[in-house]
N, C-alpha and C positions, 0 to 999 in steps of 0.2 A: 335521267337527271336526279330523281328521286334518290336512286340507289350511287349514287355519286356525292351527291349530300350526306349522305346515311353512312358511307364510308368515308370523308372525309371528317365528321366531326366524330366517330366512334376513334379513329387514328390517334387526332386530336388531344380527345380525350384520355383513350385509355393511357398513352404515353407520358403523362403529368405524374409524376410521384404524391401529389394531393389524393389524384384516381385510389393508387392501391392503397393508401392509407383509409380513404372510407370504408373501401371491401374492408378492408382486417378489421374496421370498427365496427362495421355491422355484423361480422363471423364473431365478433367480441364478444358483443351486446345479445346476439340470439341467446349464449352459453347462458349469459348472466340472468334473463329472460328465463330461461328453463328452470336455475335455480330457485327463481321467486314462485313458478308454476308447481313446481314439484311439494313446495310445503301445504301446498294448498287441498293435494289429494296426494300425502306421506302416508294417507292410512286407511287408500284404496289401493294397495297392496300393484301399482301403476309405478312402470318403470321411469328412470329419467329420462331416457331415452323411446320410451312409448308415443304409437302415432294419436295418442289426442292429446298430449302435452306440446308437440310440432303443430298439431291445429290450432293451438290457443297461440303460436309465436307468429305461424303461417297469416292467418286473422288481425291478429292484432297492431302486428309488424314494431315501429318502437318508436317514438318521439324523435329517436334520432336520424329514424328513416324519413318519418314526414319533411324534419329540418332539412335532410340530403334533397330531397325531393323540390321544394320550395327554390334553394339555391340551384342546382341543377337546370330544373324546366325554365327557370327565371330567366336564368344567363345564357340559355341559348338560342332563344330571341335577339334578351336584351341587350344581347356583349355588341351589339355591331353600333347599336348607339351609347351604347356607354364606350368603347375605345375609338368612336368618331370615324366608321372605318363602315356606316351605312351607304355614303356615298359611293362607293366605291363598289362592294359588294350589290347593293341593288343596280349596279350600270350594268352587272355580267348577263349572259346571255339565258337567266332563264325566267319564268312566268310568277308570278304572284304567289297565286294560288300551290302549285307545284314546289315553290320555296317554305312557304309554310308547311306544308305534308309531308317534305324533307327535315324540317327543323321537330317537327313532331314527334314522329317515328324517331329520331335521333335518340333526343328527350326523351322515349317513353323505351326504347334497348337500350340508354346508358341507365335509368332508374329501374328494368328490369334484370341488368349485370348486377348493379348494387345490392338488389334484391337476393339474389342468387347466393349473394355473402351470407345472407342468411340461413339458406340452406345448408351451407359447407361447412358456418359454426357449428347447425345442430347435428352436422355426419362427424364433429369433432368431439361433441358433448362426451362419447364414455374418455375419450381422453384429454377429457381437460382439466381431470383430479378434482372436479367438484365434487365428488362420490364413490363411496367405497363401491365394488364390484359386482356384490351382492345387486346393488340398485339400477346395475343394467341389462337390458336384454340385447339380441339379434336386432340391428336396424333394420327398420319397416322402409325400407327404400321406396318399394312401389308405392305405398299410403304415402310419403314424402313428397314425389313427384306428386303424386294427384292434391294435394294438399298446397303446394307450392301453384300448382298452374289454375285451380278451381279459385282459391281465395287470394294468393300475393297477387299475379301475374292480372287480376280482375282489379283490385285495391289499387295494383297502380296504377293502372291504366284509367279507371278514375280518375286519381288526384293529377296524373298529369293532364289529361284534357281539364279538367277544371282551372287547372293550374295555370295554363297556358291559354285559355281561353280569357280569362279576366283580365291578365296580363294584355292581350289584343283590345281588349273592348275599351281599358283604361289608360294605357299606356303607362302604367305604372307598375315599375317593378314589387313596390312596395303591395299591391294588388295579390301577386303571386305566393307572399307569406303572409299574406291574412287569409285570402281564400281555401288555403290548408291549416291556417288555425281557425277559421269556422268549423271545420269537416271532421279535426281531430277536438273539438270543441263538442260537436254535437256526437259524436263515437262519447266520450269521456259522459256527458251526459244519460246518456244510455246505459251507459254499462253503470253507472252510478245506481239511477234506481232500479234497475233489472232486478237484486235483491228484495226489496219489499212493494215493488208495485205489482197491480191484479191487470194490469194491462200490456202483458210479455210481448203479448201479437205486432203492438202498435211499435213498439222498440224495436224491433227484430225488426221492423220494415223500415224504420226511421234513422238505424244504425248506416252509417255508409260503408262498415269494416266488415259486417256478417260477424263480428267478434260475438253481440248479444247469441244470433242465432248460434255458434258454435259453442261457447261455455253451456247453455244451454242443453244443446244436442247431447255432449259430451258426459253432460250427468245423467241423460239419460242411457247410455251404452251399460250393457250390464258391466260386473268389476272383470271376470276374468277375459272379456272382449277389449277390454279397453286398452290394452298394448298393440293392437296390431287391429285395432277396427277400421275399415274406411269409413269417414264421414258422410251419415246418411245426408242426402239431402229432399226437402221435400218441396210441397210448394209456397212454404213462408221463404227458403232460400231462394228459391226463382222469382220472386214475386220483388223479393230486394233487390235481384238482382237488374230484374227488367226495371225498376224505379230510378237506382242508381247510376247504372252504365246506360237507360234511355237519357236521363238528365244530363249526363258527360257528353252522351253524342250529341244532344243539342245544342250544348253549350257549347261544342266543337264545330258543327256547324254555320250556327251562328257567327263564331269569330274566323272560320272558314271564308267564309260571306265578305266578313267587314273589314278584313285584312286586306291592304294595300302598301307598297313603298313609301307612298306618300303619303296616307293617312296616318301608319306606325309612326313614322319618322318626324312627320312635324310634331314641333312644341305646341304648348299649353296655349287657346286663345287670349289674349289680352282681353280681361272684361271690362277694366276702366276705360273710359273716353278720354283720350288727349286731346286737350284743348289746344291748341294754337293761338299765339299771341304774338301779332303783327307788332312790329316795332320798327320805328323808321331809322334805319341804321343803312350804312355803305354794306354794298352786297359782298366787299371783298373783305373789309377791315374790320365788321363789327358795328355794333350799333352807336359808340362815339369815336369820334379820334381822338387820342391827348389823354385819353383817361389814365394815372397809374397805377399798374398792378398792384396791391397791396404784400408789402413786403410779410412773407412766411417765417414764421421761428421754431424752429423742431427743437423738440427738447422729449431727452431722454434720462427723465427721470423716473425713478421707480412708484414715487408718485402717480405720474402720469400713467403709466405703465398697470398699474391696478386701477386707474379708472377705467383704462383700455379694455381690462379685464372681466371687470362688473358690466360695462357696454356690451363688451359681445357677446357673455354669458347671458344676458337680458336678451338680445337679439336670439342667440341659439334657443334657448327656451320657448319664446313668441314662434318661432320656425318648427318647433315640434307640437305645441299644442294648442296652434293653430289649423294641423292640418285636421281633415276627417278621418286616418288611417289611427290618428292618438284620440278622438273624442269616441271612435268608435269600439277600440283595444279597452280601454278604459273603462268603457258602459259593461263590455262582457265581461272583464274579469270583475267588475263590484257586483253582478249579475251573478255568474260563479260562486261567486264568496258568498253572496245571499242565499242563493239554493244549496247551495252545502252547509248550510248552518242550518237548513230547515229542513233538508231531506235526507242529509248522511254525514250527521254531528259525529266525535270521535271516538263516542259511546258504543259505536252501530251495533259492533257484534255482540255486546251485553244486553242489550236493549235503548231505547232512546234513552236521552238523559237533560235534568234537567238546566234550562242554557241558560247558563253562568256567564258571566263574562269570560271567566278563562275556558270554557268550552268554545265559545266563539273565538276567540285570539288564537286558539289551537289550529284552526284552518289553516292559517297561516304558514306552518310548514307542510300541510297537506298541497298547496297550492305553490309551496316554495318552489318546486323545479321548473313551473310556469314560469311566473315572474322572473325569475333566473335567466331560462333560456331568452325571454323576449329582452329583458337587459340587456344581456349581453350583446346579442344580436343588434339591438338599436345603439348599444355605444358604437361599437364595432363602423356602423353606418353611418353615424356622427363623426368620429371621426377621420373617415377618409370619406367624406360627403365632397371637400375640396378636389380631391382627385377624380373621384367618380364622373363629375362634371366640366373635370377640367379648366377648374379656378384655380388650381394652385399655384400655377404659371404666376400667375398677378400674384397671389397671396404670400407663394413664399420668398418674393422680393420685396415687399413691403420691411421698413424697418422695427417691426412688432417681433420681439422673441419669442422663440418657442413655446413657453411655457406660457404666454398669455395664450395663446390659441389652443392649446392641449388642457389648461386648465379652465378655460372658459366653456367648454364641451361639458371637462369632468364636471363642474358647476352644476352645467343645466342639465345633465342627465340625473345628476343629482336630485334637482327639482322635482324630475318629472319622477323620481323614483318615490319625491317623499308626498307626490298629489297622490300615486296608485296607494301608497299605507294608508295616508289621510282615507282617500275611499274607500278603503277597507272599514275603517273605524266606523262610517257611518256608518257604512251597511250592514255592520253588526250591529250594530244599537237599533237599525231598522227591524233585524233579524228576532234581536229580542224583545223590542216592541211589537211585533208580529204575534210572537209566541205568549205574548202574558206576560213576561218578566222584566217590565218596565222599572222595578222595586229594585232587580239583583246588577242595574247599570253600574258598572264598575268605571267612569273614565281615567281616571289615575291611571287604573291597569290597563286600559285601552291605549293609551301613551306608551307605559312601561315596555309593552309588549310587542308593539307595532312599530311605534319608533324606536327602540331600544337596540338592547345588543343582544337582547335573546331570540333571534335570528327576526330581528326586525329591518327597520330602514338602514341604522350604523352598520350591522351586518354586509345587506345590501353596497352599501357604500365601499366596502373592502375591494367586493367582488369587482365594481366598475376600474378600481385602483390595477387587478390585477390586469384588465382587460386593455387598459394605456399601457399597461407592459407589454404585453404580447403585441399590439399593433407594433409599437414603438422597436420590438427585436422583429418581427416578421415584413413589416413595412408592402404587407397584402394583405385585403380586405378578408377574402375568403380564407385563407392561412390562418387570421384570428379567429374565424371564427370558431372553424375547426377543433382550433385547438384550445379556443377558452371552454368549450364548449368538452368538447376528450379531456378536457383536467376535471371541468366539473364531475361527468358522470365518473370520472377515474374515484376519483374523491369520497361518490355515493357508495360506489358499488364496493372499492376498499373498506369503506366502513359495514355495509349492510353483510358482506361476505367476511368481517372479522379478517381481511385480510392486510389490514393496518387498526390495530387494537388501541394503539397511543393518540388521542388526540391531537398532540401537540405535532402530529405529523399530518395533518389534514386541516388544507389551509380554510380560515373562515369558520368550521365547527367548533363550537363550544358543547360541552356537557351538561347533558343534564334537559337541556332546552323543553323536552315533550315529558319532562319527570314533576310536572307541578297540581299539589293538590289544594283543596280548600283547605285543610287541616294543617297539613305543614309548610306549607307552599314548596320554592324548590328544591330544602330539606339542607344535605349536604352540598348541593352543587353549589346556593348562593353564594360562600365563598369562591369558589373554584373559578365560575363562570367570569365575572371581572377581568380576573387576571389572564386567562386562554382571550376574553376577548381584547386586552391592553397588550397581549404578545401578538396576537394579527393586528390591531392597526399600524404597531410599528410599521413590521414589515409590507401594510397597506403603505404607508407612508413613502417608502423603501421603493417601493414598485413604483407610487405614481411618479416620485422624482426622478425615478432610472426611467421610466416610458418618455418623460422628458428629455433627458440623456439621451436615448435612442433614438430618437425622433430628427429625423435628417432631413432639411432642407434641399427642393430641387429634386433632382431626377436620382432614382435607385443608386442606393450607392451599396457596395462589396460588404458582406454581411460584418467579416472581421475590421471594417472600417468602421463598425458603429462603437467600439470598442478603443477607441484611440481617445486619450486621457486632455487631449487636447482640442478637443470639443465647446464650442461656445457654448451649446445649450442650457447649460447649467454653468455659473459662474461659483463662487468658493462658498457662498453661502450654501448656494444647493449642493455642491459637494459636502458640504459639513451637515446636511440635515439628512442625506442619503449614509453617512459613516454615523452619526448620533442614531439613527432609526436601528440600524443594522445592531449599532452596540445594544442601543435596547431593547432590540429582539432576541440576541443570545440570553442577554442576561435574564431573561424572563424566561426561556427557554430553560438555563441551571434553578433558575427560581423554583419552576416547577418538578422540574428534576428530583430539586433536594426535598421541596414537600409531599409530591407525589412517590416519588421511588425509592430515596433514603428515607423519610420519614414516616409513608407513607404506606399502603400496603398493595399495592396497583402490582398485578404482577400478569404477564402475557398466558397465552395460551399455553406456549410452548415452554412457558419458563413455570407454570401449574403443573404441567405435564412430566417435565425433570423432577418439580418438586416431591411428587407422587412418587415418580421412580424412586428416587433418593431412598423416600421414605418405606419405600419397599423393600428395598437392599438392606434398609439398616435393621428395622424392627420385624422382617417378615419368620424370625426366630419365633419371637412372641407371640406370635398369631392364635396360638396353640396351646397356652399358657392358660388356665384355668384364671377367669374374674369372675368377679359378683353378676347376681340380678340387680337391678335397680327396682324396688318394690312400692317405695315411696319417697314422694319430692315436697319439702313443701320451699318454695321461691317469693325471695321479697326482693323488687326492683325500685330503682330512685332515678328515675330520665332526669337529666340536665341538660336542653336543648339549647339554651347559651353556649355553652362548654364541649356541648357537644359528647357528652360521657353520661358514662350511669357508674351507679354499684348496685351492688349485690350482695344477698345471705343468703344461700344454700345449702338446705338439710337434707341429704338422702339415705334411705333407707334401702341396703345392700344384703343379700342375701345370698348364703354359699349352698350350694346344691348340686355340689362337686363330690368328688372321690375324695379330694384329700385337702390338705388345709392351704388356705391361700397365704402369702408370706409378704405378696408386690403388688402391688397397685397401681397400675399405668393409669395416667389421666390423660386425654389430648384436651389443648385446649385452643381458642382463637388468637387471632394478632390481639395488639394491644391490651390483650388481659392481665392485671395483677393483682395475683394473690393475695391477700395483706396476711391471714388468717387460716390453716387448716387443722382441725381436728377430729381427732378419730375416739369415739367414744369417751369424747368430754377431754380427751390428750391434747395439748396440741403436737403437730406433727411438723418436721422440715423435709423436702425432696430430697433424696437418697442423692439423685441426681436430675439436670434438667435440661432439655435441648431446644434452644429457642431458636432453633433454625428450623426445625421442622415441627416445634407446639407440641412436645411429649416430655411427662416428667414421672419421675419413678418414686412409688411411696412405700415404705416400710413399715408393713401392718402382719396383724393376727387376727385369721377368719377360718375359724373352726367346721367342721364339716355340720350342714343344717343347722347353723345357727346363722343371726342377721350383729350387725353394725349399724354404725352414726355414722354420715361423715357429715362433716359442716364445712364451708370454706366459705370465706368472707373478700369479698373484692372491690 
């Protein structure tokens, strides 16, 4: 029966086009994984494809594996009471116990397939153009497998007994993605102080990844072993390992134990006491006769309609941070945020530094991919929380429009987005009262920073906008998630890998964000920034009224049906506010266009690249052309940080130590530089010629053999 279970939900599963979409994300995510590893040991002469760079991915695994993992083990329990189909299922002819051990194993070969993506990325890595040729060697196949089946095929088998085990003990799905954000919680911890704490031992045992133990190991493998080393192991790795997978099996057993049909499947006890209140009434008609109904008046005003609004936004709020799954998420990441301001400020690898308030607000994008993910995820679950339990039936026959119910979510996720900033704020002010610097409390920039749009709460807020999209075009829980979640890392890892260089193509980033000092603050971006973040919330705006739009009442409807122009969801106002959003997203799009690219000097990789060549082609003549020494400078500058400009007087002193006499004078010079002034030897001088396409200009002078010149230029 075991093996009957085991085949039909691997069937099941692998059959789902969601299935092969994870593999490919996980075969993604290893490459991109390699590429962060690789800079790390660029200049331990370690291939990219070496087997202790596959240890550190093997180990580590990815944030987006633990997410797969959570969703995964969650739903293969939970799916028989969430599609109302445990009745059914628990009347078949097999044992308790024996269904649980089937649902396990399922769970724990569909997350070790998953896994296996990760292998296939890193047999794909020399071909994935991350690296010229040079930087790979012969794949370490064998080290692969032993590497793969010692630390992945051990890591998950971990997370899913734990996984699955709380989920049994709690009856709460929401159990399952906290119980692996503890785990990948306390791995993140570990591996944080591992760099300056004297107690490595206690880490290595405390890690649930072996990640500490293998970074570790790894630095010690001499350099020329390190491409093709197998991973020693000793007895701090056994010692973890019997700590960790003893702790799973218990906690396996345990929920082995406590699992039952009828345990899993009943609801929550009722802990209030219903009172009973006798009243002398006809047992057929009611407690009077003769009494009359009180006449009802519906009215549907838009009025009423935004009270409706704030009502239920109030009630979804109460519903989230009421429960214990939000007071407890809540305590760890202002927990987080406080030990990472005290233990691994963003100073680190200079030395500590002293905590600023904008040291502290800095965390903020270090912890951004958290907050993000768990976002996302809890909108995601807000919004189809109806479905999930099978209220929507009622809900979406009620006369309340769309857009109160989609907007009363976006509301209070809002809320609960701007209590997690708010906690941040204390607990940096806690962080630098902690450390002595109760004097350098900045709150203004505590505000600025955390609620603002420099990748604060508004930020935040975009993100929920695009997340009503995607529900609203996908109209499946896990589909959202998936894929809000594959846009964001798409987003990361485009930008980290320079493989989208333009901002204005990467929705939510602004410039600049991590470029702020005491001295100048954000320098040039503070312009910038504004306006990249007033071109996404249009297009914020854009989304959450089209998530409205898409958003269908009743039972699934034909995807290209969410696209008929004749949809109530949105009446002519919200069409005019989704066509005004849109206008003023392009137009802010040319806006920047024309200051950044016509005006400005932003130029890509590839378009630096042509430049170079060009300029190859045209002056690679000259290369050869006998010019001065430069022997003496003397430089006076005039900064105008309002304006944004300087000038300049430059005197150099030029010296010919040639064979014959110099006649031309090539200058290069920067973008927006102008000359006002050149003179040569007290002359003044004009360009012969000048090419302001590629910053080269031609001078006509006379420089005798071992004699020196002036030149002065004034700009």
């Amino acid at each position: 029966m075991i093996l009957k279970i085991l085949r039909y939900e691997l069937k099941s599963r692998l059959k789902q086009p969601l299935f092969l979409l994870y593999f490919l994300l996980m075969a993604a995510q290893s490459v991109w994984f390699i590429q962060g590893s690789y800079e790390v040991y660029v200049n331990d002469a370690t291939y990219m494809n070496g087997s202790t760079l596959f240890y550190r991915s093997f180990a580590g695994s990815s944030i987006i594996m633990t997410i797969l993992i959570a969703l995964i083990t969650g739903s293969v329990l939970w799916k028989d009471i969430q599609y109302k189909t445990a009745g059914i299922v628990y009347a078949t002819p097999v044992s308790e116990k024996t269904f649980f051990i089937g649902r396990f194993l399922s769970a724990y070969t569909i997350n070790l397939i998953l896994g296996f993506g990760m292998f296939v990325g890193l047999m794909l890595v020399p071909y994935s153009g991350i690296g010229t040729p040079e930087k790979f060697g012969p794949t370490p196949l064998g080290q692969m497998f032993f590497g793969f089946f010692v630390l992945t095929a051990t890591n998950l088998f971990i997370y899913t007994a734990i996984s699955i085990s709380f989920l049994v003990l709690t009856r709460r799905n929401a159990s399952s993605y906290l119980s692996i954000f503890f785990i990948t919680l306390l791995f993140f911890i570990c591996e944080t102080l591992r760099p300056e704490s004297s107690h490595l031992e206690l880490l290595q045992l405390l890690d649930p990844s072996s990640f500490v133990y293998t970074t570790i190991t790894i630095d010690s493998i001499p350099l020329a072993e390190r491409n093709v080393a197998f991973l020693p192991l000793n007895e701090l790795f056994f010692l973890n390992r019997i700590i960790w997978v003893g702790f799973s099996l218990i906690m396996l057993g345990i929920a082995y134990r406590w699992f039952s049909f009828k345990r899993f499947s009943a609801g929550n006890k009722i802990s209030k006491k219903i009172r009973l209140i006798e009243e002398k009434a006809d047992p057929l008609f009611g407690s009077e006769m003769g009494v009359e109904t009180p006449r009802v008046q519906l009215s549907y005003r838009s009025t009423d309609f935004l009270s409706k609004l704030f009502r239920l936004a109030s009630l979804e709020i109460k519903n989230v941070v009421r429960t214990p799954g939000f007071k407890i998420l809540i305590f760890v990441l202002s927990i987080v945020f406080f030990l990472f301001n005290i233990l691994w400020n963003s100073s680190f690898f200079i030395g500590a530094s002293y905590p600023l308030t904008s040291t502290m607000t800095l965390t903020r994008i270090s912890m951004g991919t958290w907050v993000s993910l768990i976002l996302m995820i809890w909108t995601g679950e807000l919004l189809f929380k109806d479905r999930v339990v099978g209220f929507w039936q009622v809900n979406d026959t009620l006369p309340v429009p769309v857009w109160v119910s989609v907007l009363s979510k976006f509301l209070a996720m809002s809320v609960v987005t701007l209590l997690i900033s708010c906690m941040f704020i204390v607990f940096g002010i806690i962080a630098q009262v902690f450390k002595g610097a109760s004097a350098e409390i900045d709150f203004s920039f505590y505000i600025t920073e955390l609620l603002g749009y420099n990748w604060g709460w508004l930020n935040y807020l975009q993100m929920l906008a695009l997340v009503c999209l995607i529900a609203g075009l996908t109209a499946h829980r896990f589909a959202t998630h998936l894929l809000c979640i594959g846009i964001y890392f798409f987003n990361l890892v485009s930008f980290d890998l320079e493989v989208i260089e333009d901002l204005r193509f990467i929705y939510m980033l602004v410039p600049g964000v991590d470029d702020y000092s005491e001295m100048n603050g954000y320098g040039i971006w503070a312009t910038s920034i504004p306006w990249f973040f007033l071109l996404w919330t249009a297009l914020a705006i854009a989304f959450l009224a089209l998530g409205i739009y898409f958003w269908k009442r009743g039972a699934s409807h034909k995807f290209k049906q969410k696209f008929s122009l004749r949809g109530a969801q949105l009446n002519w106002m919200g069409k005019a506010i989704v066509g005004v959003s849109l206008a003023g997203f392009f137009y802010l799009q040319y806006f920047i266009v024309d200051n950044v690219h016509a005006k400005g000097n932003f130029e890509s990789k590839r378009q630096k690249q042509e430049r170079d060549a060009a300029y190859e082609r045209s002056y690679k003549k000259i290369a050869d052309y006998p010019q001065p020494k430069i022997t003496g400078v003397d430089l006076k500058l005039g900064f105008y940080p309002e304006t944004r400009s300087a000038d300049f007087e430059a005197t150099y002193t030029l010296s010919n130590h040639n064979a014959i006499t110099i006649d031309t004078l090539y200058l290069n010079f920067p973008d927006f530089t102008q000359y006002q002034e050149i003179h040569w030897n007290g002359k003044q001088l004009k360009p012969v010629w000048t090419d302001t396409e590629l910053n080269i200009m031609a001078l006509e002078v006379e420089l005798l053999q071992d004699t020196a010149a002036v030149l002065a230029i004034k700009g």
